[in-house]
C-alpha positions as CSV (number, residue, x, y, z in Angstrom):
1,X,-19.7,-25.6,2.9
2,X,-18.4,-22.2,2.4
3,X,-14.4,-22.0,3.1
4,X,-12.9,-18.7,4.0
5,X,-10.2,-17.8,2.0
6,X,-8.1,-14.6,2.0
7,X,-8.6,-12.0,-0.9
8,X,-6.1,-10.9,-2.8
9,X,-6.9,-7.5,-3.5
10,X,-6.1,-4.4,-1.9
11,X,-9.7,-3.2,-0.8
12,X,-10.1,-5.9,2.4
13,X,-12.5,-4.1,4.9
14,X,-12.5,-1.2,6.7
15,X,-13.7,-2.6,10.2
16,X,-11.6,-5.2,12.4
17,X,-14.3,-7.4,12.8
18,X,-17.1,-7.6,15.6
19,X,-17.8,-3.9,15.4
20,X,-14.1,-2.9,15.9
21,X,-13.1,0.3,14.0
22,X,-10.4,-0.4,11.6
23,X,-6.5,0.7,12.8
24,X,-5.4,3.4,10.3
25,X,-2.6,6.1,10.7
26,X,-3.9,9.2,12.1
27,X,-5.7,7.5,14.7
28,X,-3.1,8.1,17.6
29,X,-1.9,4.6,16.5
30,X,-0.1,3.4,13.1
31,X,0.8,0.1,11.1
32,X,4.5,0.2,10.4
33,X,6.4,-2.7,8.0
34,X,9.3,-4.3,10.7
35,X,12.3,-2.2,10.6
36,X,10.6,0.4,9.1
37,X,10.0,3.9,10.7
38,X,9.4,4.5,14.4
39,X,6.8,2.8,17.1
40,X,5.6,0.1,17.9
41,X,3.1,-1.7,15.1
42,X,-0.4,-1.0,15.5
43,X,-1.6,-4.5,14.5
44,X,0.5,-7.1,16.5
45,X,2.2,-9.8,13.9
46,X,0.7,-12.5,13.6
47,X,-2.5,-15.3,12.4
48,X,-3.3,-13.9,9.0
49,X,-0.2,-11.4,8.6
50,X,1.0,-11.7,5.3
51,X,2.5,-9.9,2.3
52,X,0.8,-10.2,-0.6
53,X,3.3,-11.3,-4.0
54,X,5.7,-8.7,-5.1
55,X,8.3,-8.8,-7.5
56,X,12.4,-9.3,-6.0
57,X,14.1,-6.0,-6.4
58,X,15.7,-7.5,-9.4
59,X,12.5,-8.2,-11.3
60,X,11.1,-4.7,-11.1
61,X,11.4,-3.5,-14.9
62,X,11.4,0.9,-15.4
63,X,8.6,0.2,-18.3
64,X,6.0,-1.7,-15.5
65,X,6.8,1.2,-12.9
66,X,6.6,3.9,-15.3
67,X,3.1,2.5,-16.9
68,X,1.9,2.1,-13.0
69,X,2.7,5.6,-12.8
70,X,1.5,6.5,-16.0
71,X,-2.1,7.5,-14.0
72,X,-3.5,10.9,-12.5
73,X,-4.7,8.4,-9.6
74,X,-1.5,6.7,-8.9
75,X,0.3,9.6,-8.9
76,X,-1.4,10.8,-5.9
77,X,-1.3,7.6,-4.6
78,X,2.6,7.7,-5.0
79,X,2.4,11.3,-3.4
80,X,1.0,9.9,-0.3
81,X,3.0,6.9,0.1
82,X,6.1,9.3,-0.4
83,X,6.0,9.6,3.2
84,X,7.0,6.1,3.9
85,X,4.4,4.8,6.3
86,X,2.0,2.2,5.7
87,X,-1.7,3.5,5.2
88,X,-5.1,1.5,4.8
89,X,-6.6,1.3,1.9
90,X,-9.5,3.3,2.6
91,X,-10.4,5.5,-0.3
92,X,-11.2,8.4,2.0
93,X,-8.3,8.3,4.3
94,X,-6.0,8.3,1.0
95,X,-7.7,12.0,-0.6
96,X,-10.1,9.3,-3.1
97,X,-13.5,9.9,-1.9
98,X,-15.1,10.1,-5.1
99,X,-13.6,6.8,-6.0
100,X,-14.7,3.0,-5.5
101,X,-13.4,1.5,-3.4
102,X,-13.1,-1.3,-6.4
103,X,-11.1,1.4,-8.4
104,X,-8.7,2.4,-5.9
105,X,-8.0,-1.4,-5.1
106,X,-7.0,-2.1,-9.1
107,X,-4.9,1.0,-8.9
108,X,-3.1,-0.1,-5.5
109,X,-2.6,-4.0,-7.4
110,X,-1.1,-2.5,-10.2
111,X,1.2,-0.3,-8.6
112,X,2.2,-3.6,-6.3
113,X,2.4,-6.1,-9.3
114,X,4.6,-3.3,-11.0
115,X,7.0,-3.4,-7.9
116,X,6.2,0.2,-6.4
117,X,4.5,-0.6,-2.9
118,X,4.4,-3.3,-1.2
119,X,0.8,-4.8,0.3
120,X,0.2,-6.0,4.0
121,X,-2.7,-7.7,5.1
122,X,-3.6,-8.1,8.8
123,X,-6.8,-10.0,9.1
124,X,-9.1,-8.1,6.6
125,X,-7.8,-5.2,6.3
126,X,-4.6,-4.2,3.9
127,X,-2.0,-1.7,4.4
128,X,0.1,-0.1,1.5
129,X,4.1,1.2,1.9
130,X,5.7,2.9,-1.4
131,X,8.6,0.7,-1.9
132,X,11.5,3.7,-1.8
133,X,14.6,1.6,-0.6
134,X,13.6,-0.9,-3.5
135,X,13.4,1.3,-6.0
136,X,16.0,3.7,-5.2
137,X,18.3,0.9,-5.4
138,X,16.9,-0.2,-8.4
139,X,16.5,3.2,-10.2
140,X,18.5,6.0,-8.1
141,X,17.1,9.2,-8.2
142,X,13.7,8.3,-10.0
143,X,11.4,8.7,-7.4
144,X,12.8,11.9,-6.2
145,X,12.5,13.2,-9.7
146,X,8.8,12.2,-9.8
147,X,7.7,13.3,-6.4
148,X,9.8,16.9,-7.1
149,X,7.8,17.1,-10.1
150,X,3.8,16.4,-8.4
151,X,2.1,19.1,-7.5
């Protein structure tokens, strides 16, 4: 018997299931974190919402968040997140095309397990927020610096 268990990786799927397109921002409708920006949530709470593991605010360490950011990739990655909002993990929604989906989803880990976004997953799909608040109040100023300084 095969048991369905809930990945944890950032790639999920990019369908809802039974032929349903996935939800992503930009569609008219978008996935927000509770309390965070405007609207109503375009996945309801619920069966199967989760955060995946983060570090507290006080375990995130400058050296992990500066090696996540160390990478052409996840520097675009932080300069679309810069916006706040949560976005699928779709590599062609994000400006990654030419990327795998397999290669975008070990950037998006290490940027989570280094404390700079923060995963949701919603049945199978998975929606990424840049973690400002946390690391503003962790290291002020660093992110503005960084997203001043992309091009």
């Amino acid at each position: 018997m095969v048991e369905d268990r809930p990945q944890d990786h950032e790639g999920g799927s990019e369908g809802g299931g039974d032929g349903e397109p996935a939800v992503r921002p930009g569609d008219g409708e978008r996935a927000v974190r509770p309390g965070v920006g405007d609207g109503e949530p375009a996945v309801r709470p619920g069966d199967g919402d989760h955060w995946l593991a983060q570090p507290d605010v006080d375990d995130i360490e400058l050296v992990k968040v500066l090696h996540a950011l160390g990478d052409p990739v996840r520097l675009r990655l932080l300069k679309v997140y810069a916006d706040g909002e949560q976005y699928s993990c779709a590599p062609d929604l994000l400006g990654l095309a030419h990327l795998h989906k397999s290669t975008v989803s070990h950037h998006m880990r290490i940027m989570r397990e280094a404390g700079v976004t923060a995963t949701r997953v919603v049945g199978r799909g998975r929606y990424v927020q840049l973690r400002r608040a946390d690391l503003d109040a962790r290291f002020p100023g660093l992110l503005d610096a960084l997203i001043k300084a992309l091009p």
